[in-house]
ZAFIKE-617019 format. One line per 10 residues: number of its first residue (from 1); their letters; for each residue x, y, z of C-alpha. Coordinates in nm, 2 decimals. Layout:
NUM	A	X Y Z; ...
//
This chain:
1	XXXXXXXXXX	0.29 2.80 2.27; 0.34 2.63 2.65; -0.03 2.56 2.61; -0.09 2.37 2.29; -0.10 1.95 2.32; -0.04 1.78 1.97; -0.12 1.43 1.99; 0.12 1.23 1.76; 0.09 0.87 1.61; 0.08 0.70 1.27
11	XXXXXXXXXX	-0.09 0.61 0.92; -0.04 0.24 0.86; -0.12 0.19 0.51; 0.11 0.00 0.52; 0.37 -0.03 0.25; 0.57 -0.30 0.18; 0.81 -0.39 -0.12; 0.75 -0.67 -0.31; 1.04 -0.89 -0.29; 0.99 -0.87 0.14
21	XXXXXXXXXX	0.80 -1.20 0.33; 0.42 -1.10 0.37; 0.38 -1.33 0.64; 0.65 -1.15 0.82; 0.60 -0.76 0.67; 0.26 -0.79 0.88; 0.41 -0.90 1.24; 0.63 -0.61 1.17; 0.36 -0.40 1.16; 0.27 -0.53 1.44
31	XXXXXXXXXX	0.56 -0.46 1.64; 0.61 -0.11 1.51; 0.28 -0.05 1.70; 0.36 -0.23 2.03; 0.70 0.00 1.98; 0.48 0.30 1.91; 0.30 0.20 2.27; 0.59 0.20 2.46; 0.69 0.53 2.36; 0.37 0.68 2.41
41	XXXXXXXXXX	0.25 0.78 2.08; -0.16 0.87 2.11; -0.27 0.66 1.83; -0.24 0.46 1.48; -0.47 0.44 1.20; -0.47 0.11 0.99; -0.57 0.10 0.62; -0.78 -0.10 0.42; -0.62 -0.23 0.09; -0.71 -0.51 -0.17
51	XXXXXXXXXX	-0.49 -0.46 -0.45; -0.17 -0.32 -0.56; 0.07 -0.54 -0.39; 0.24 -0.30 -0.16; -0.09 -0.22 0.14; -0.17 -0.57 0.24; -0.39 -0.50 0.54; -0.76 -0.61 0.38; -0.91 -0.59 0.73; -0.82 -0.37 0.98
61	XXXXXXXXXX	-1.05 -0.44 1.23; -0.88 -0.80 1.25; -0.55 -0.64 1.27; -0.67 -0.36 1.51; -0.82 -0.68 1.74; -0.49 -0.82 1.77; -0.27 -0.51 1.82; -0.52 -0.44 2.12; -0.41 -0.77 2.28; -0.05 -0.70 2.26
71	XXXXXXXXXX	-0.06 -0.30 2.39; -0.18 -0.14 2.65; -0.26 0.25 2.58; -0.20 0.36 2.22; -0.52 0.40 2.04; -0.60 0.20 1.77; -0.78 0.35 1.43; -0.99 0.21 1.07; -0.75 0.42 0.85; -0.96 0.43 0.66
81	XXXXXXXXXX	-1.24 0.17 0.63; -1.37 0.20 0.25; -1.73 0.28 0.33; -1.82 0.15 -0.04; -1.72 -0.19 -0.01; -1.93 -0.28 0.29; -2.29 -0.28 0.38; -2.31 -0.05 0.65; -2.51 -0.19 0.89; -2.28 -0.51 0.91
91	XXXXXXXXXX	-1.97 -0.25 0.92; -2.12 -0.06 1.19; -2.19 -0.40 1.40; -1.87 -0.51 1.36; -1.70 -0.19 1.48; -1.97 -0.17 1.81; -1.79 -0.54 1.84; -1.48 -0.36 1.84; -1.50 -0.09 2.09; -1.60 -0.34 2.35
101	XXXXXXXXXX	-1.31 -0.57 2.28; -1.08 -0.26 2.29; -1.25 -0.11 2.59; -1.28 0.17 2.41; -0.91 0.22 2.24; -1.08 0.17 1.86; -1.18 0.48 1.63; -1.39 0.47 1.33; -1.19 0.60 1.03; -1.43 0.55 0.69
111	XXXXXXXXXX	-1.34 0.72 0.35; -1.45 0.62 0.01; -1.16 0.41 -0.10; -0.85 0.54 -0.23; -0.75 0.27 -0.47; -0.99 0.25 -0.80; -0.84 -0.10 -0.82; -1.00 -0.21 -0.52; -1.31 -0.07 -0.64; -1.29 -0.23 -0.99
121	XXXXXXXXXX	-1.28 -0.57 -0.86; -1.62 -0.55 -0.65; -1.80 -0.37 -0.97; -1.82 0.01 -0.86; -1.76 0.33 -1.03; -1.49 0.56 -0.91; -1.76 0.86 -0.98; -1.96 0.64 -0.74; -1.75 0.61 -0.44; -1.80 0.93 -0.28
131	XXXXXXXXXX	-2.19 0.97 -0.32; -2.22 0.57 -0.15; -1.99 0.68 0.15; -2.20 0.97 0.16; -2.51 0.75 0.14; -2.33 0.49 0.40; -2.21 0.73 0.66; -2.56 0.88 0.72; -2.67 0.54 0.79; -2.39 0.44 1.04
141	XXXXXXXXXX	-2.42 0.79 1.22; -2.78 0.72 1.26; -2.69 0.29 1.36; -2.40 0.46 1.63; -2.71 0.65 1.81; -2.88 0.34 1.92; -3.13 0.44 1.59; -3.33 0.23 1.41; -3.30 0.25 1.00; -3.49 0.15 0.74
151	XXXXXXXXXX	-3.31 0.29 0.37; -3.32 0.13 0.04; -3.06 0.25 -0.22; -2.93 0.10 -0.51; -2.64 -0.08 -0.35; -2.83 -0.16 0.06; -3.17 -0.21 0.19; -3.18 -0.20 0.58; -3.51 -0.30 0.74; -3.53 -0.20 1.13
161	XXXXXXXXXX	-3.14 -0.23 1.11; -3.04 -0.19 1.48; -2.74 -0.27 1.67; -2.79 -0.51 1.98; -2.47 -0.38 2.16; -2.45 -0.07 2.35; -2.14 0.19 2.33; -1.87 0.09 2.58; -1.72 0.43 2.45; -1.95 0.72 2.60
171	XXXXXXXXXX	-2.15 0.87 2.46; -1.98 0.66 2.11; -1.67 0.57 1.94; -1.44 0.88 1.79; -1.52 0.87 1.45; -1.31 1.03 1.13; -1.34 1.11 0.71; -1.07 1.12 0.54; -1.02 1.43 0.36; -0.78 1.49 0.05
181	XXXXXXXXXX	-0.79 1.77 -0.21; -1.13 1.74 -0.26; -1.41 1.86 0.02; -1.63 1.59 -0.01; -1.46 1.47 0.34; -1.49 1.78 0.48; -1.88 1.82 0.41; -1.93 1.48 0.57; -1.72 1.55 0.83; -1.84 1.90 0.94
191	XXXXXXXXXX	-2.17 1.79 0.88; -2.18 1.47 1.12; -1.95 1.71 1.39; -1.66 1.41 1.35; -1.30 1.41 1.31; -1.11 1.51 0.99; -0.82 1.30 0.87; -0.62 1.52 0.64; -0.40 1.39 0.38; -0.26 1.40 0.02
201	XXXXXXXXXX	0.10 1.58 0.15; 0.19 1.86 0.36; 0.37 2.07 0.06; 0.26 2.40 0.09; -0.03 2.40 -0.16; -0.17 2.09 0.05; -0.14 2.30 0.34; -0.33 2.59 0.16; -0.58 2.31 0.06; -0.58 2.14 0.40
211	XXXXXXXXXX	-0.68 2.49 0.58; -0.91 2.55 0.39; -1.12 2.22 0.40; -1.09 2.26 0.73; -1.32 2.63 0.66; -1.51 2.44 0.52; -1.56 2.13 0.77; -1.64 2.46 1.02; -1.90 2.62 0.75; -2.09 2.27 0.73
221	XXXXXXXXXX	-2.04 2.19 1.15; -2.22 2.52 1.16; -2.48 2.44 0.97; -2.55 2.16 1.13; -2.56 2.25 1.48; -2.24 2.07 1.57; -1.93 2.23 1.70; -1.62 2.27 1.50; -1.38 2.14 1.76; -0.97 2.17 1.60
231	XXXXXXXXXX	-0.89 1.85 1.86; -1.04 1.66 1.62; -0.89 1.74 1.29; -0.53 1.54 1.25; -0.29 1.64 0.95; -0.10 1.32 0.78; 0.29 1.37 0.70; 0.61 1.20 0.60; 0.91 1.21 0.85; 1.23 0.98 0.94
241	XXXXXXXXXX	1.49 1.14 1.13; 1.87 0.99 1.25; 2.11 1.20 1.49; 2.28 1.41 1.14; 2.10 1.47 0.81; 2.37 1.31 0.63; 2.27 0.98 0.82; 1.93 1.02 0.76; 1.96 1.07 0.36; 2.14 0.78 0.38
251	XXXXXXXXXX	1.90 0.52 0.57; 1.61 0.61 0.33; 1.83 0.50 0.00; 1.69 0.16 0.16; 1.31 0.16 0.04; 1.23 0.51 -0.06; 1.30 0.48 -0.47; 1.07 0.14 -0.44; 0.81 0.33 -0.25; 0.81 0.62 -0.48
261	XXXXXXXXXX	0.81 0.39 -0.79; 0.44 0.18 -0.61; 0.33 0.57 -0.62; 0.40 0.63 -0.97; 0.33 0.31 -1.09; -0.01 0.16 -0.90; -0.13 0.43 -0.65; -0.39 0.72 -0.78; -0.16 1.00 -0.73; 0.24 1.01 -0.77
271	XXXXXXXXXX	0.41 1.16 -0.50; 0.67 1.23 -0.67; 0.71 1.31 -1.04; 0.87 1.03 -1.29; 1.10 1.28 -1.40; 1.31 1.36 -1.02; 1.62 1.17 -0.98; 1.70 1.26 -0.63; 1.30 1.21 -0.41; 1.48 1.28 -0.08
281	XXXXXXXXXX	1.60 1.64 -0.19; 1.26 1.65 -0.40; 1.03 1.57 -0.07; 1.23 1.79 0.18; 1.23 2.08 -0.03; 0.85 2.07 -0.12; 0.78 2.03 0.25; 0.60 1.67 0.19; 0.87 1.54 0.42; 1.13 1.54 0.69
291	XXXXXXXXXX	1.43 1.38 0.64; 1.69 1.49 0.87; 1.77 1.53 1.21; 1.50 1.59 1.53; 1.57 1.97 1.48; 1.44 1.98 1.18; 1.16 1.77 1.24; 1.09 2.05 1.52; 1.04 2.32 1.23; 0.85 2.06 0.96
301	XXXXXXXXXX	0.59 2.03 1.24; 0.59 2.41 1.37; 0.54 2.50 0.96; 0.27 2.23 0.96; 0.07 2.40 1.29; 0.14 2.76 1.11; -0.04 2.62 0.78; -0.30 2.52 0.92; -0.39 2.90 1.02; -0.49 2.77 1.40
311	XXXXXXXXXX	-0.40 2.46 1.48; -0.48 2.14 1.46; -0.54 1.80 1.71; -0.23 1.50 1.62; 0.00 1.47 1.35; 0.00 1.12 1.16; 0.32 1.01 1.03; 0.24 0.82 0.70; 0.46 0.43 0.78; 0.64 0.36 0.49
321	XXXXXXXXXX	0.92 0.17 0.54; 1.18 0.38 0.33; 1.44 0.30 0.59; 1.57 -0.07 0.76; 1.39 -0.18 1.07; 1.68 -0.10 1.32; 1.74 0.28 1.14; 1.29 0.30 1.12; 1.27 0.19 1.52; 1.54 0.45 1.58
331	XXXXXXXXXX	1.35 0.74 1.38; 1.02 0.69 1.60; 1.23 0.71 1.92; 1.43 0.99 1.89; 1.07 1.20 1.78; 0.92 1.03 2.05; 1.26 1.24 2.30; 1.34 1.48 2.11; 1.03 1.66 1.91; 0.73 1.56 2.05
341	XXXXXXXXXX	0.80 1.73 2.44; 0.84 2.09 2.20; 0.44 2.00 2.12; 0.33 1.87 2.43; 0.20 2.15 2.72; 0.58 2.22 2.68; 0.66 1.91 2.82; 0.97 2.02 2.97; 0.89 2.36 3.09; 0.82 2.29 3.45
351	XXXXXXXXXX	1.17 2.08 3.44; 1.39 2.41 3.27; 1.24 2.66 3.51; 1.36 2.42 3.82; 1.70 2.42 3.64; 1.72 2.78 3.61; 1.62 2.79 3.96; 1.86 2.60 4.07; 2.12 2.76 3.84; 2.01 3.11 3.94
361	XXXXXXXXXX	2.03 3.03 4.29; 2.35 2.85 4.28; 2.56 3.09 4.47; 2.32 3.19 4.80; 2.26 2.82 4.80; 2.66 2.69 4.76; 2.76 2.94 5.05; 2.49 2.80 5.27; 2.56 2.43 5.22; 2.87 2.49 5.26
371	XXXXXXXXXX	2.83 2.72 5.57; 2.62 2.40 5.69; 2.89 2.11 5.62; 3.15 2.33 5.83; 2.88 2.43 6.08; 2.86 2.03 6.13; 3.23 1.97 6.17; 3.28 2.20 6.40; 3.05 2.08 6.60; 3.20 1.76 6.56
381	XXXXXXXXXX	3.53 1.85 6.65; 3.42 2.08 6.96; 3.23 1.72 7.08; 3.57 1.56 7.03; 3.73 1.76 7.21; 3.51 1.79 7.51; 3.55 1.38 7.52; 3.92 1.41 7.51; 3.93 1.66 7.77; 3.68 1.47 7.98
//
């Protein structure tokens, strides 16, 4: 497929073990971004996480603010802001703030909230966190437009609530819902004509489930007069690749049991079940992740684009640390060479067919160079000997 473009970039919850220097963990984060820049990934999405020790980005607008002063093209993401947790007009100001300071490289992720701890500690339902994003997005949507609002719930009032900043992004910012399992992100989504930010694994009941949220995000875009455009629907998975499988299996024994144990422990889903003794074999076999070599990270995304029964816009790869910082630098590189190009307008296509040019036409072209040289050195040597016998 010479004509399909797959953005690529990342999902920065982050995650980061307990025992490792916050202070430190977040300028790493950092620097995995201005690395991501380099090798021209499209984009990075940064959480927004209060609790549970491990995702210890609270605010990532800040974060996003500073990784925009230290990168030059990679786009920077709200991965996802809880919509809950803020008033929206405030949220919405702050992010028109941040689209002129990026000059246009920020994206407006929102979500419910994934962490019912976060949500405890501010007073608010889990069974209430989907119907206030719900509540909040329709309020931002209508705040991005230059509208003014006046809406009084039971968690916001807004009176005349209008931003004072133009877009710098025309006609707005990108904006995105997170979508799990459920197709409460897909409704907003497909309803407001946004982006869709799929994740919860790539196993191949997730992919079932991912394709057909995306159905629905196309039913509701429908529905709503707004154009179900697949550029704009990005699929979140788990990959680290070395140069030999064996290598690869090895770097995650570094951080992957920790991270599996946060999931198990703290987060709302487990990734992987308490009772698997080997998670690398366990994620590479249910097609959550790729852990190998950039081969096979070449068929874990071709499986993904199959799943998703059409296509999609970027693959997000979720940062998590299960290998050291040299073998996780390493990983991102050698996708950035070696896999991305296969998803990318067939990046090298133009390249091969002038080397099989080249190689198909060695022979005509060998005799005449050669033909050339001694054409030259004859005439050399006939001019020599003129000017001797002269």
């Amino acid at each position: 497929m010479t004509d399909r473009f797959l953005r690529t970039g990342i999902f920065l919850a982050p995650f980061h073990a307990l025992d490792e220097n916050p202070t430190l963990a977040l300028e790493r984060d950092m620097e995995l971004l201005q690395h991501l820049d380099r090798l021209n990934y499209h984009e990075a999405w940064i959480g927004e996480h209060h609790s549970g020790g491990f995702e210890i980005i609270a605010c990532p607008e800040m974060f996003i603010a500073a990784a925009a002063e230290r990168t030059r093209h990679i786009r920077l993401g709200t991965g996802v802001v809880s919509l809950p947790y803020h008033n929206p007009f405030m949220l919405a100001s702050r992010m028109r703030q941040l689209d002129h300071m990026t000059r246009g490289r920020a994206m407006f992720g929102v979500g419910p909230g994934a962490l019912v701890h976060d949500a405890a500690k501010i007073g608010i339902k889990p069974s209430d966190q989907r119907s206030r994003m719900n509540e909040s997005l329709d309020v931002i949507m209508e705040l991005m437009a230059g509208k003014s609002v006046t809406r009084t719930t039971d968690w916001f009032d807004l009176t005349a609530a209008q931003l004072q900043l133009p877009p710098y992004t025309q006609p707005g910012m990108e904006m995105a819902v997170a979508c799990a399992r459920s197709p409460v992100g897909a409704v907003a989504s497909g309803r407001h004509g946004i982006g869709m930010l799929s994740i919860g694994g790539t196993s191949d009941d997730a992919l079932l489930a991912h394709a057909n949220n995306w159905k629905i995000y196309t039913d509701h875009a429908g529905q709503n007069g707004k154009v179900a455009d697949r550029s704009k629907w990005r699929i979140v998975t788990f990959a680290h690749v070395a140069p030999t499988r064996e290598q690869a299996r090895e770097e995650v024994k570094f951080g992957l049991d920790r991270f599996a144990k946060y999931f198990t422990d703290v987060a709302t889903f487990p990734i992987i079940p308490p009772d698997i003794t080997d998670a690398a074999e366990f994620l590479t076999r249910e097609g959550i992740a790729c852990i190998g070599t950039p081969d096979d990270c070449v068929r874990h995304f071709e499986r993904l684009w199959k799943g998703s029964d059409g296509g999609f816009g970027a693959v997000l790869l979720l940062a998590n640390n299960w290998a050291d910082w040299p073998a996780t630098l390493r990983s991102y590189e050698l996708m950035a060479r070696f896999v991305h190009p296969h998803f990318q307008s067939g990046a090298n296509g133009l390249r091969q067919l002038s080397y099989d040019t080249a190689t198909g036409n060695r022979g005509t072209y060998s005799v005449q160079s050669q033909a050339a040289v001694e054409s030259e050195i004859k005439k050399y040597q006939d001019a020599q000997s003129q000017k001797a016998a002269e």
